[in-house]
C-alpha positions in Angstrom: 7.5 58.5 28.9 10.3 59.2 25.8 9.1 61.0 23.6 11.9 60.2 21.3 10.8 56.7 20.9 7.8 58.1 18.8 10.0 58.7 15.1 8.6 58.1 12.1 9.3 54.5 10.7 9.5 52.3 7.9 7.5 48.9 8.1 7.6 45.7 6.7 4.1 44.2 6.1 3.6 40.6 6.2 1.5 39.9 3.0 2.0 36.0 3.0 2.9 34.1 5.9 3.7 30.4 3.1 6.1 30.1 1.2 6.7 27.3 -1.4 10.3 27.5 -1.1 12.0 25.1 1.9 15.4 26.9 2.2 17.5 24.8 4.7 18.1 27.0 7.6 15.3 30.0 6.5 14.8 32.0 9.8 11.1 32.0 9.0 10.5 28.4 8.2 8.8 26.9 11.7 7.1 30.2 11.8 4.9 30.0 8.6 0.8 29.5 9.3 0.1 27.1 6.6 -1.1 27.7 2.5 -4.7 28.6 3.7 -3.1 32.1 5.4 -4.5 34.0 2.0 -8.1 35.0 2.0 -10.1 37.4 0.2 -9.5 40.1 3.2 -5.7 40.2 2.7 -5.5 43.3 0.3 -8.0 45.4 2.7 -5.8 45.1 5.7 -2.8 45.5 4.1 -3.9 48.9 2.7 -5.4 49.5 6.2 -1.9 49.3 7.6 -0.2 51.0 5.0 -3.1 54.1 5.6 -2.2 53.9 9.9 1.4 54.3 9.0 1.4 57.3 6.8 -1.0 58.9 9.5 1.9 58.1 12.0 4.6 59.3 9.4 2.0 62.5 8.4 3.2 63.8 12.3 7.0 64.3 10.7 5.8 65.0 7.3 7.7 61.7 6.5 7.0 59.5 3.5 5.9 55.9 3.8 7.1 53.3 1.9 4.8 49.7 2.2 7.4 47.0 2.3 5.8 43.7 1.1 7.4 40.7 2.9 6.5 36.6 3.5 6.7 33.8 3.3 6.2 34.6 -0.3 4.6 37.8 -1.2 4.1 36.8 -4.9 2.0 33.7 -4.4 -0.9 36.6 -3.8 -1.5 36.1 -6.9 -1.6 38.4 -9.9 -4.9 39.6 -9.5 -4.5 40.4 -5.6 -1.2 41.5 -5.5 -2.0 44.0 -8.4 -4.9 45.5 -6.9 -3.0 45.9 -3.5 -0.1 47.5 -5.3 -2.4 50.0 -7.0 -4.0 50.8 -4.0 -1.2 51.2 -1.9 0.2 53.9 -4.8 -3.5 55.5 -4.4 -2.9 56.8 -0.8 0.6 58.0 -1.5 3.3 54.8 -0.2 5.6 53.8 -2.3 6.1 49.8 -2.5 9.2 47.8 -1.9 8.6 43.7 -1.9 10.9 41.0 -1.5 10.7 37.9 -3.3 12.0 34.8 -4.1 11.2 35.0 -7.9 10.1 31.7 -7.8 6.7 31.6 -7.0 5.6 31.7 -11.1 7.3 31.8 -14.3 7.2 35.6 -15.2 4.5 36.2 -18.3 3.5 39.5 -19.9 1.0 40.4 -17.5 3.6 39.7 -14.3 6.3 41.9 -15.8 4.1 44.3 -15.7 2.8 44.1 -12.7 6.3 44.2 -11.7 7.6 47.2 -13.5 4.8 48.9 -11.4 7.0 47.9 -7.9 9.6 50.8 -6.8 11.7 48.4 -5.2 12.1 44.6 -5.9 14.5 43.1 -3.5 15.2 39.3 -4.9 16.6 36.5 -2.7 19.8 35.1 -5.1 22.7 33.4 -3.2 25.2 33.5 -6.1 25.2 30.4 -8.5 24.0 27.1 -8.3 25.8 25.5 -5.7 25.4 29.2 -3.9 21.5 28.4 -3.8 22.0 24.7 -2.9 20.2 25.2 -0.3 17.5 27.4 -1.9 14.8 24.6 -2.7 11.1 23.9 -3.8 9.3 21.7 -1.2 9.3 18.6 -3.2 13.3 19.3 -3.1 13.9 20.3 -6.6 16.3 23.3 -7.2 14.8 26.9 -7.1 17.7 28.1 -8.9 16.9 27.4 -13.3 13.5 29.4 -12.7 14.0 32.1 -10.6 17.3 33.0 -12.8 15.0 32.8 -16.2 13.3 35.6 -14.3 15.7 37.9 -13.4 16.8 37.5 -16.9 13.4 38.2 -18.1 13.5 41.6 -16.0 16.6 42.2 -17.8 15.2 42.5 -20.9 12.2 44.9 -19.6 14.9 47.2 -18.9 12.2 49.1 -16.8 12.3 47.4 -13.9 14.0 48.8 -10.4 15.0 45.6 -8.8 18.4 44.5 -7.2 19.4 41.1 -5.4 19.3 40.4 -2.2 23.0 37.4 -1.3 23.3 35.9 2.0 26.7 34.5 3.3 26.2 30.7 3.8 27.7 27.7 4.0 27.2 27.4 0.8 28.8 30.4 -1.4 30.9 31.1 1.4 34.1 29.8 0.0 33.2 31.8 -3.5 33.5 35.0 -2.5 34.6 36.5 -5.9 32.9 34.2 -8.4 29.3 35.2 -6.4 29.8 39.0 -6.9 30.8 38.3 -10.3 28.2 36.0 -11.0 25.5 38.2 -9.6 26.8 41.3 -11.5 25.9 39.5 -15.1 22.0 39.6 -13.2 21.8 43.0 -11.8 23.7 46.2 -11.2 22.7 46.6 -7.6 23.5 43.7 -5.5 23.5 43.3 -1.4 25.6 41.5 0.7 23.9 40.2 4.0 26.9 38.1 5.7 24.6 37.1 8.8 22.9 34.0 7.5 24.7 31.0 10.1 27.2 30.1 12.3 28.3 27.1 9.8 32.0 28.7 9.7 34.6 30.3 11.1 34.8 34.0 11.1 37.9 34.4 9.0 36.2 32.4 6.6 33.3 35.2 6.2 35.9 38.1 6.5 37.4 36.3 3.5 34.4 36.2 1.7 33.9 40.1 1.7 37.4 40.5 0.8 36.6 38.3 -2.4 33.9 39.9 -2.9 35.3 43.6 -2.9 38.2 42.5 -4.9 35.2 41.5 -7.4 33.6 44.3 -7.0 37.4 46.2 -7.9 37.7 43.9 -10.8 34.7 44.5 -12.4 35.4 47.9 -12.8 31.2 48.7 -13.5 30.8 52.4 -12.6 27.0 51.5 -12.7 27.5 48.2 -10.5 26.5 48.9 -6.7 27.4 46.3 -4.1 26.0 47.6 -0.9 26.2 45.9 3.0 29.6 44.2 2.5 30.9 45.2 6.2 27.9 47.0 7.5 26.3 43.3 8.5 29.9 42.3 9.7 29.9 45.6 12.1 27.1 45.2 13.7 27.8 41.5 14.6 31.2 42.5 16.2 29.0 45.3 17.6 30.6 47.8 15.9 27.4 49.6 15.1 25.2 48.7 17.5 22.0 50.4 16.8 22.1 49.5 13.1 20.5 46.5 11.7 22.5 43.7 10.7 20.5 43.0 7.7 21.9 45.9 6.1 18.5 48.2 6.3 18.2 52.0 6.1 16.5 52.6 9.3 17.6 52.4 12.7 16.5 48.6 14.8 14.1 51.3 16.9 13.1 52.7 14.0 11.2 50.0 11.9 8.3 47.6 12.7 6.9 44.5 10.8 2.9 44.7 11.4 1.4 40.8 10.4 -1.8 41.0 8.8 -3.7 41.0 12.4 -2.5 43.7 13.1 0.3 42.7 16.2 3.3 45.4 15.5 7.1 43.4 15.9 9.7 45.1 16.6 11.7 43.5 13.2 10.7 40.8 11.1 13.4 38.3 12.8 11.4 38.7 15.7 8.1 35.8 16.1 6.9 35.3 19.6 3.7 36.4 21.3 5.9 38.4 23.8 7.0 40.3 21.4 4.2 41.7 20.0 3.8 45.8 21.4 1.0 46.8 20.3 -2.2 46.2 17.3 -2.9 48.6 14.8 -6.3 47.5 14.5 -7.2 48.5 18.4 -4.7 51.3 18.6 -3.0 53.7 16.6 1.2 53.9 15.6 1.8 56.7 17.4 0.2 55.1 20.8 1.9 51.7 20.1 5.2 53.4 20.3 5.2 55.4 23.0 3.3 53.0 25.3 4.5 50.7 27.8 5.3 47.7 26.0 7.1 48.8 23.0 9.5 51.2 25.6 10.4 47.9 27.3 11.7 46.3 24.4 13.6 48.9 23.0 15.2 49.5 26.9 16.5 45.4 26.1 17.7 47.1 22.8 19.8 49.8 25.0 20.7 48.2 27.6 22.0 45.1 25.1 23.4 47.0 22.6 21.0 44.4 20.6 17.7 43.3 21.6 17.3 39.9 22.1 15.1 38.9 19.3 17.7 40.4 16.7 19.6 38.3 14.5 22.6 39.6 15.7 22.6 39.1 19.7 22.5 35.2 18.4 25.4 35.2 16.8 28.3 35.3 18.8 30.6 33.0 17.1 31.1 36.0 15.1 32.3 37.7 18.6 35.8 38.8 16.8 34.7 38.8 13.2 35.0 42.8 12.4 38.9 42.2 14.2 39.2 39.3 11.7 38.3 41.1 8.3 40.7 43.9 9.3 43.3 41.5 9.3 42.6 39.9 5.8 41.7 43.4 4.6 45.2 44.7 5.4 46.8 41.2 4.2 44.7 41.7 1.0 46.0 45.6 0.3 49.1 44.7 1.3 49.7 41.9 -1.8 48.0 44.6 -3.8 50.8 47.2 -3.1 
């Protein structure tokens, strides 16, 4: 038995498995349970979780920090998701959530609800043709009212949130005008370029170049733009033991828990086979050193990526990292 598969980890908690969004090509989309998944036990096992991971984290006097995920963590509600927040800050996690920002039109009460949030990560693709794709299910554009938000955290200037911009077919050819269109919305925004195999590879390494050219131009020493080649690298498998959404943690080293219970190795991942361990019949620390939980992180090894990772899909990306080299020394070179 490994011991070192026992670390301490960061988890991402399935709050709400519905969404109201129907993004064209959302990961998640065939895997959502349906608009009755909320019920009046959701905030009880979600601080249940949260209190098995700190006593897992306690072992390597580790912080925990309660990541809030969906579907759509904000349809909750006001009233539950305030109360789970609270709690959550009770026994000592911090709380990250990620959101599409379109679940309500913000009031009073929301914006401070959300001011109470460490870490707001919020789904933005660029402008509006950049969030095409990002629609409400009776196919109306997401994009007027989750902007109106953001702008309404603007003006709280209390708020710790950045966005969150996937490469797709749609902002992909507007590399520079995304980064510089996002910058007017926040000062902290993340590039995930691992969204679809829709195009060519030199057309995402072109994107990043834009982007960091952007990034040059805008000349913000309080603008942060984070992820622009880490994604890329671990596609090409550059970085194989990294996650290619950009995370902090190690693939091994984070779990998304639904609100059963069943502990995934990543939130990408879905199927029954997956599923290590439960919480609720178990504890952390025996999920991840037992027999299950090695397995799949021995596909991790031996794959360089484990099979249910975004990244071991993506193999039209096979030479991208070769590719963005090559525009990256065009780009410097017509800089020079």
């Amino acid at each position: 038995m490994k011991r070192s598969l026992n670390v301490p980890v960061g988890y991402i908690v399935k709050a709400m498995e519905w969404c109201n969004l129907m993004c064209r090509r959302c990961y998640y989309y065939e895997y959502m349970t349906g608009k009755n998944s909320k019920n009046t036990q959701t905030g009880q096992a979600i601080v249940s979780i949260a209190q098995k991971v700190a006593a897992h984290n306690k072992q390597f006097n580790q912080p925990t920090d309660s990541c809030l995920h969906g579907g759509e963590p904000g349809l909750l509600g006001l009233k539950a998701l305030r109360e789970i927040v609270d709690e959550l800050h009770k026994i000592g996690s911090t709380v990250s959530m990620v959101t599409n920002l379109a679940f309500t039109k913000l009031n009073d009460p929301w914006l401070e609800l959300l001011r109470t949030i460490d870490n707001l990560g919020i789904s933005l693709n660029g402008d509006f043709q950049g969030n095409s794709n990002r629609i409400f299910r009776n196919g109306k554009p997401s994009f007027g009212l989750v902007t109106r938000n953001i702008r309404a955290l603007q003006e709280t200037r209390t708020t710790n949130y950045g966005i969150i911009c996937t490469v797709t077919k749609e902002n992909v050819s507007s590399g520079q005008a995304t980064v510089k269109f996002l910058h007017q919305l926040s000062s902290d925004v993340k590039i995930l370029p691992m969204d679809c195999p829709d195009f060519p590879p030199e057309e995402l390494a072109t994107f990043l170049i834009d982007a960091l050219t952007a990034f040059i131009e805008i000349d913000d020493e309080n603008f942060r733009l984070s992820s622009v080649d880490e994604g890329l690298r671990v596609l090409d498998n550059q970085d194989p033991v990294s996650c290619v959404l950009g995370r902090k943690f190690k693939c091994h080293h984070q779990v998304t828990i639904k609100l059963n219970g069943d502990v995934l190795p990543c939130d990408s991942s879905h199927e029954l086979y997956q599923v290590a361990g439960n919480v609720f019949e178990q504890s952390l620390t025996e999920i991840l050193i037992g027999a299950k939980w090695q397995d799949l992180m021995q596909q991790f090894r031996r794959q360089k990526k484990a099979p249910f990772c975004c990244a071991a899909t993506r193999g039209v990306y096979s030479n991208a990292w070769q590719k963005y080299l090559e525009v990256l020394g065009k780009t410097l070179q017509s800089i020079q």
